[in-house]
C-alpha positions in Angstrom: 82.5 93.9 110.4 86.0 92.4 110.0 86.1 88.9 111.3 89.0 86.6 111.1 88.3 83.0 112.2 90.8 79.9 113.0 89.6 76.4 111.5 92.3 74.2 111.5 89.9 71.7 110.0 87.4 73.3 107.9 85.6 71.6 104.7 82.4 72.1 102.8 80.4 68.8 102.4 81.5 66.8 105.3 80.5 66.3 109.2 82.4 66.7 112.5 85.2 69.3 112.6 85.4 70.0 108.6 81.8 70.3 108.7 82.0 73.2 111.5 85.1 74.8 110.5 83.1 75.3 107.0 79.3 75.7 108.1 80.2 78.5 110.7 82.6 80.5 108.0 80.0 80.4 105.5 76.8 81.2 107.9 78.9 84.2 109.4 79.6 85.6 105.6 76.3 86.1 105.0 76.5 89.7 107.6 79.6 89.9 107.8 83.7 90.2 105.5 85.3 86.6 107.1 88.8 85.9 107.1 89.5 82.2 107.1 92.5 80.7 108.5 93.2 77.0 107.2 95.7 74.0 106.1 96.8 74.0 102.8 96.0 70.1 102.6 93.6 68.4 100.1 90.8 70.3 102.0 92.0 73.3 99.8 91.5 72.1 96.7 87.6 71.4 98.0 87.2 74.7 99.4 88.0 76.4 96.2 86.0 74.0 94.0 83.1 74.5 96.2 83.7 78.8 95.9 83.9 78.6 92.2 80.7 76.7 91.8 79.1 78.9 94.7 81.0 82.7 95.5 80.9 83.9 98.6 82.1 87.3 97.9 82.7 87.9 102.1 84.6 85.0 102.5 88.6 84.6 102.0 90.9 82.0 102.8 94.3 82.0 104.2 95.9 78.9 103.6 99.4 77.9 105.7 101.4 75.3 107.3 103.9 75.1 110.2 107.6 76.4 108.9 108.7 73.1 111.4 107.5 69.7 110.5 105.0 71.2 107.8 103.6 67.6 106.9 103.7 65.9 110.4 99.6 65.8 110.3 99.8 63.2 107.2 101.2 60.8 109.3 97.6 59.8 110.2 98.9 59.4 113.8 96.4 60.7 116.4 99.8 61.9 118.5 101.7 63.4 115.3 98.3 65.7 114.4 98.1 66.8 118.0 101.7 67.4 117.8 101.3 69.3 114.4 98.0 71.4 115.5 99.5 73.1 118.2 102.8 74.3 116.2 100.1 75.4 113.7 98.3 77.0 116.5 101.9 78.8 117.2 102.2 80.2 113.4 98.4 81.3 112.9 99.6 83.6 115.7 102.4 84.8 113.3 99.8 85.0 110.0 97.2 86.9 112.1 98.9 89.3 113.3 100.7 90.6 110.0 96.8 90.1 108.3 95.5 91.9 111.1 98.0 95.2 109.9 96.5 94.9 106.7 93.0 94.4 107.4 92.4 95.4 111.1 90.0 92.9 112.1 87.1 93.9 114.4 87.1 90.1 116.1 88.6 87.0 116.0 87.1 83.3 116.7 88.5 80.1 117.5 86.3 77.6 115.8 88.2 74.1 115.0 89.5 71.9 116.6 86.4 71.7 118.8 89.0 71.2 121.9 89.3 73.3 125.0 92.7 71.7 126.3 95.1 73.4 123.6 95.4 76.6 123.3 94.5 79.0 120.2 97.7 82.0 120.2 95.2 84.3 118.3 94.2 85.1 121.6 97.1 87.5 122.0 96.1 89.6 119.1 94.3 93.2 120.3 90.8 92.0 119.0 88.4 90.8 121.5 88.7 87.2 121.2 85.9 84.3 120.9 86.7 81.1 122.1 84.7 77.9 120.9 82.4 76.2 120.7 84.8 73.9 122.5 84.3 70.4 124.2 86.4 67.4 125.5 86.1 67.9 129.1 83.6 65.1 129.7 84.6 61.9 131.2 83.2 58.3 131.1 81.8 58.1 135.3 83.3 55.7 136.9 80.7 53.0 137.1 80.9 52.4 133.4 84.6 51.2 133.4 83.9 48.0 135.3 82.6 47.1 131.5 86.1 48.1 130.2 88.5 45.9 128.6 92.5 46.7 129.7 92.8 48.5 126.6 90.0 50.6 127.0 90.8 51.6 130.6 94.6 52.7 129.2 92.7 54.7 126.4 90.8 56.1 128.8 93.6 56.8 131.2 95.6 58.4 128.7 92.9 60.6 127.5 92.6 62.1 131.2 96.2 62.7 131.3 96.5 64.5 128.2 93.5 66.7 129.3 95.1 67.1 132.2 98.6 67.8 130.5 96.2 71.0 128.1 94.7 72.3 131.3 98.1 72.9 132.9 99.5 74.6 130.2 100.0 78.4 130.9 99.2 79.1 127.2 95.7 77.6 127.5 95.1 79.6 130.8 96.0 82.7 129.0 93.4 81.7 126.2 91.0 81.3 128.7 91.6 84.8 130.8 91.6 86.7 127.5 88.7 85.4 125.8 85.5 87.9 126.0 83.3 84.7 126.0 84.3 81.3 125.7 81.3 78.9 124.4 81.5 75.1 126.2 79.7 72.3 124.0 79.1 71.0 127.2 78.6 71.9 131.4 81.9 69.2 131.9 83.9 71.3 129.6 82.4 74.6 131.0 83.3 74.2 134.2 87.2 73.0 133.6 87.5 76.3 131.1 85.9 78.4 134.0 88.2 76.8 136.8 91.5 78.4 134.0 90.0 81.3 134.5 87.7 82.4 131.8 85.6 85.2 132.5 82.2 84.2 130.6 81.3 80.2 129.5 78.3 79.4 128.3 77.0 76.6 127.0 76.4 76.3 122.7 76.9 73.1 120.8 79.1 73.1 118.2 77.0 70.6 116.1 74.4 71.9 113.4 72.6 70.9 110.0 72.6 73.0 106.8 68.9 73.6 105.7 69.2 71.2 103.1 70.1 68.2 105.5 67.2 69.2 107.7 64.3 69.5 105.3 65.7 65.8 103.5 65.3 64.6 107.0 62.4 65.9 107.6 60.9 64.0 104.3 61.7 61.0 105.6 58.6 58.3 106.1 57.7 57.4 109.7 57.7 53.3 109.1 54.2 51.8 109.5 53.1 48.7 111.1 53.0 47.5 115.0 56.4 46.3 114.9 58.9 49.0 116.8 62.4 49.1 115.4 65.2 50.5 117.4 68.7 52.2 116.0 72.3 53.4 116.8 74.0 54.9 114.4 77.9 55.1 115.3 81.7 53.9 115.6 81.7 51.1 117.7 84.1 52.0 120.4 83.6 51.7 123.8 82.7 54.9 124.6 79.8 54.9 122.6 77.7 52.5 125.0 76.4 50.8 122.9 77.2 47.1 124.9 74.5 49.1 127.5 71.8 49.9 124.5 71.9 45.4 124.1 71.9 44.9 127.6 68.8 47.0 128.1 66.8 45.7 124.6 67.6 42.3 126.2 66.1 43.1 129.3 63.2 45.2 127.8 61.7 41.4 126.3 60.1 43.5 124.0 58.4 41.2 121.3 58.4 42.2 118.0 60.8 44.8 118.2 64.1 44.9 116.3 67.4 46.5 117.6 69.3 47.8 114.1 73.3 48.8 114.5 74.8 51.1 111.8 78.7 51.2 112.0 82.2 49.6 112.3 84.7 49.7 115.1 86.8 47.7 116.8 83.7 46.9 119.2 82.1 44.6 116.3 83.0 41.4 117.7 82.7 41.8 121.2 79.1 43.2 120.3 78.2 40.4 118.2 78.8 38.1 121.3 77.1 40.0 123.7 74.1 39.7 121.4 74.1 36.0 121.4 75.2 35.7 124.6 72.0 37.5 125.1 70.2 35.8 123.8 68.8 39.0 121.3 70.9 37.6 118.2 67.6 37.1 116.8 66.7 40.7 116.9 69.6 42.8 116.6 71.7 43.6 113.0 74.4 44.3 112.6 74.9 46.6 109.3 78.2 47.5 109.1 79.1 51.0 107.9 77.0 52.7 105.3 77.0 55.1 102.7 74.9 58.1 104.3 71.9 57.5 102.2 71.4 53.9 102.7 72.0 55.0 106.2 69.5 57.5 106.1 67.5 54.7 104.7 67.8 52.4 107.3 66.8 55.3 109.7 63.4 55.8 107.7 62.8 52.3 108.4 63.0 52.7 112.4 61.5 55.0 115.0 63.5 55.6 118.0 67.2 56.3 117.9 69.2 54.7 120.9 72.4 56.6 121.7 74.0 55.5 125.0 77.2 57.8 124.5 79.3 57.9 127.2 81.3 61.4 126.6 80.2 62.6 123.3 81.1 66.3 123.2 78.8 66.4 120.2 76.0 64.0 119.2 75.5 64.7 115.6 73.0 61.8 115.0 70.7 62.8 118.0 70.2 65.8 115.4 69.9 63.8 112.8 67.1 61.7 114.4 64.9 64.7 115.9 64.8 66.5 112.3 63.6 63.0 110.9 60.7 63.3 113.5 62.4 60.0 115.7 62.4 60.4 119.6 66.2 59.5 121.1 67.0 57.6 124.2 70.4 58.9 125.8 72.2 59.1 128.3 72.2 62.9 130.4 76.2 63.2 129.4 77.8 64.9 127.3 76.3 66.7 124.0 73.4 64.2 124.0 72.4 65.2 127.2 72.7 68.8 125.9 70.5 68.5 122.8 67.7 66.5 123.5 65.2 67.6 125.8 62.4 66.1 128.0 60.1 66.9 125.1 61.9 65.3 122.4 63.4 62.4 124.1 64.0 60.0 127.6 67.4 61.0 129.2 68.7 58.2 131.8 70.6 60.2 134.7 71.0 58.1 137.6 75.1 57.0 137.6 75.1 55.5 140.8 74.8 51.9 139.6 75.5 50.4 136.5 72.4 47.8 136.6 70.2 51.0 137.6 71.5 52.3 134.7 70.4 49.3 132.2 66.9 48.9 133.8 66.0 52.8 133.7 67.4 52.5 129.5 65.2 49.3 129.6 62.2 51.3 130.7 63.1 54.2 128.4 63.0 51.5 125.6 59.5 49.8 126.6 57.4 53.1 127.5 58.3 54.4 124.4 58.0 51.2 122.2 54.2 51.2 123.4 53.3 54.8 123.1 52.8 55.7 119.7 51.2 59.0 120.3 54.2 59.8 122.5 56.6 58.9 119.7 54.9 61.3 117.7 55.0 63.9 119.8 58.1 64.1 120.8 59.4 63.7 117.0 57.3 66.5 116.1 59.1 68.5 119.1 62.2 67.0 118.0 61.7 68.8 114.5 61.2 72.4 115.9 64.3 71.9 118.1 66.6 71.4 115.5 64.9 74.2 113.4 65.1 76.9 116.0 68.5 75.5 117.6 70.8 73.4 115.3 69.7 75.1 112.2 73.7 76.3 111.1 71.5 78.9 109.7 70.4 79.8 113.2 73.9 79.6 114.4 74.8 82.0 111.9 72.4 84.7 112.9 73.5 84.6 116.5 77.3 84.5 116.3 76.8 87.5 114.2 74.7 89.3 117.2 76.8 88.4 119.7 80.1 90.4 117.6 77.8 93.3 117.4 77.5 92.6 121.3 80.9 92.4 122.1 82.3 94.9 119.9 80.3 97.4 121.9 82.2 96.8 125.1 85.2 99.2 125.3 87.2 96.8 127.1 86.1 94.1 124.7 84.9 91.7 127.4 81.1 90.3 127.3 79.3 90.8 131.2 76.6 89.5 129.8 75.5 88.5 126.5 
């Protein structure tokens, strides 16, 4: 099959968006001829370095830019790239449809950005069109901004009213109506992409690991010793929770137990305060950002990862931590709540009040600081998860069924796939 796919942000080596727009391309390759559609940024000069150490014979690449304000994404601004990914939305239109005279593609995929409020114009091409995985429609609940700072409730604010501002555009309703199957990262975003009208959402998370990345995680030592050790691995934002993971370690008294931090962010010194404040200052670290090994490294030295993300469309570390065989206690929002699973982790749901929330995380945290066996377990379940699920490999193999799937329909619309 012909297959053209749209990945604004697509890069072989790196995580997040680059990593998807590259891991899906390549995966799909291997059954099928795939069209890439790109930037021509310094991503290019990656891709190609990467192709002639490696061929992929089924995979080309179409590199462009906007004809208006070509270079408004180097700005760096969060607004200008926004601004600059929906005009290139508006000319990949323009490119597809003269590449789709020469080639005549059999289907066509949105793939990155991984965002459901902007709309992709490859829609409008005849090909049955897949939308996604796409996320963003999750939202801190309400209970948690009482810990917000001004700022924090403006970004917040703001990032509801641009969602709101996608939703309402008549472009992304006519993505939505003419996509055979649009796939939600999340049940938040599947439920706003179902209310424009989208006639089949499921649910598939656009986060994955390359075989390689899971069998190095996989080697990684479970840390002996009594002595439990617990880590987050993230910005430090707001968002992330991670003033809720303290509260609860510091409520847990767990003795000889460590809380380990891994990341920078503008939450660092409000963090460090809480912790002394606390009274945990004694117990927690702070390491600062880290190169991905000596991450990794710190991650072979502890055995639960705590990830209190508040709308995290993705969750990339919770994969991370079930291939190295570590449990994960999360909240049930957002991709966490998606990924892990009774078996390989403790999910807190009850959002009715914030210091319910602490003490259920601060029971989460002692039951599984004094249940070895159960740590094991659910690190061994953790491991099969990923495998079967989050493999990109696995992701591969089903995205290429499911054009098989829809390609059958004469109308080009999925009832049920």
């Amino acid at each position: 099959m012909k297959v053209l796919l749209s990945a604004y942000s697509c890069e072989p080596g790196r995580g997040s968006e680059p990593g998807v727009g590259w891991n899906i391309a390549q995966e799909i390759a291997k059954y099928q001829e795939v069209w890439v559609l790109t930037r021509p940024d310094e991503s290019q000069q990656v891709i190609e370095a990467e192709l002639a150490r490696n061929p992929v014979p089924n995979m080309h690449f179409v590199y462009f830019t906007t004809p208006i304000l070509g270079s408004l994404w180097k700005v760096g601004q969060s607004g200008a790239m926004q601004i600059h990914y929906y005009l290139w939305q508006i000319a990949a239109y323009f490119v597809a449809r003269k590449l789709h005279r020469e080639v005549s593609f059999d289907i066509v995929q949105h793939v990155t950005f991984v965002k459901y409020s902007c709309p992709s114009f490859l829609s409008l091409l005849p090909v049955p069109f897949v939308w996604g995985p796409v996320g963003g429609g999750e939202s801190a609940p309400k209970i948690f901004w009482q810990d917000f700072s001004l700022k924090n409730k403006i970004y917040e604010t703001l990032r509801i009213f641009n969602r709101w501002i996608g939703e309402n555009d008549p472009f992304t309703h006519l993505t939505a109506r003419r996509s055979a199957i649009a796939y939600a990262t999340t049940e938040d975003t599947a439920q706003r992409v179902r209310k424009m009208g989208c006639p089949c959402v499921q649910i598939l998370s656009e986060s994955g690991l390359s075989q390689e990345e899971i069998e190095s995680l996989t080697q990684l030592p479970l840390p002996s010793g009594s002595s439990v050790r617990f880590m987050t691995m993230a910005r430090l934002l707001h968002w992330k929770g991670i003033h809720l993971g303290l509260r609860a370690f510091a409520q847990a008294h767990l003795l000889d137990t460590q809380y380990w931090i891994c990341g920078e962010g503008p939450e660092l010194d409000r963090l460090q305060s809480l912790s002394v404040d606390l009274g945990i200052s004694d117990q927690v670290k702070f390491w600062g950002r880290l190169p991905r090994e000596q991450t990794l490294s710190k991650l072979a030295e502890c055995q639960v990862l705590v990830h209190p993300s508040l709308h995290d469309s993705g969750g990339w570390v919770c994969l991370e931590a079930m291939a190295a065989g570590r449990p994960v206690i999360c909240l049930d929002l957002g991709g966490p709540g998606q990924q892990v699973t009774a078996e390989t982790g403790l999910k807190i749901s009850n959002f009715n009040n914030l210091h319910q929330v602490i003490t259920d995380l601060a029971a989460a945290m002692v039951k599984i600081a004094g249940d070895e066996q159960l740590r094991v377990e659910m690190g061994k379940a953790g491991r099969v998860l990923v495998q079967n699920k989050f493999a990109w490999e696995a992701k591969g193999q089903f995205l290429s069924q499911l054009y098989e799937k829809i390609t059958k329909q004469n109308d080009g619309t999925v009832k049920k796939v």
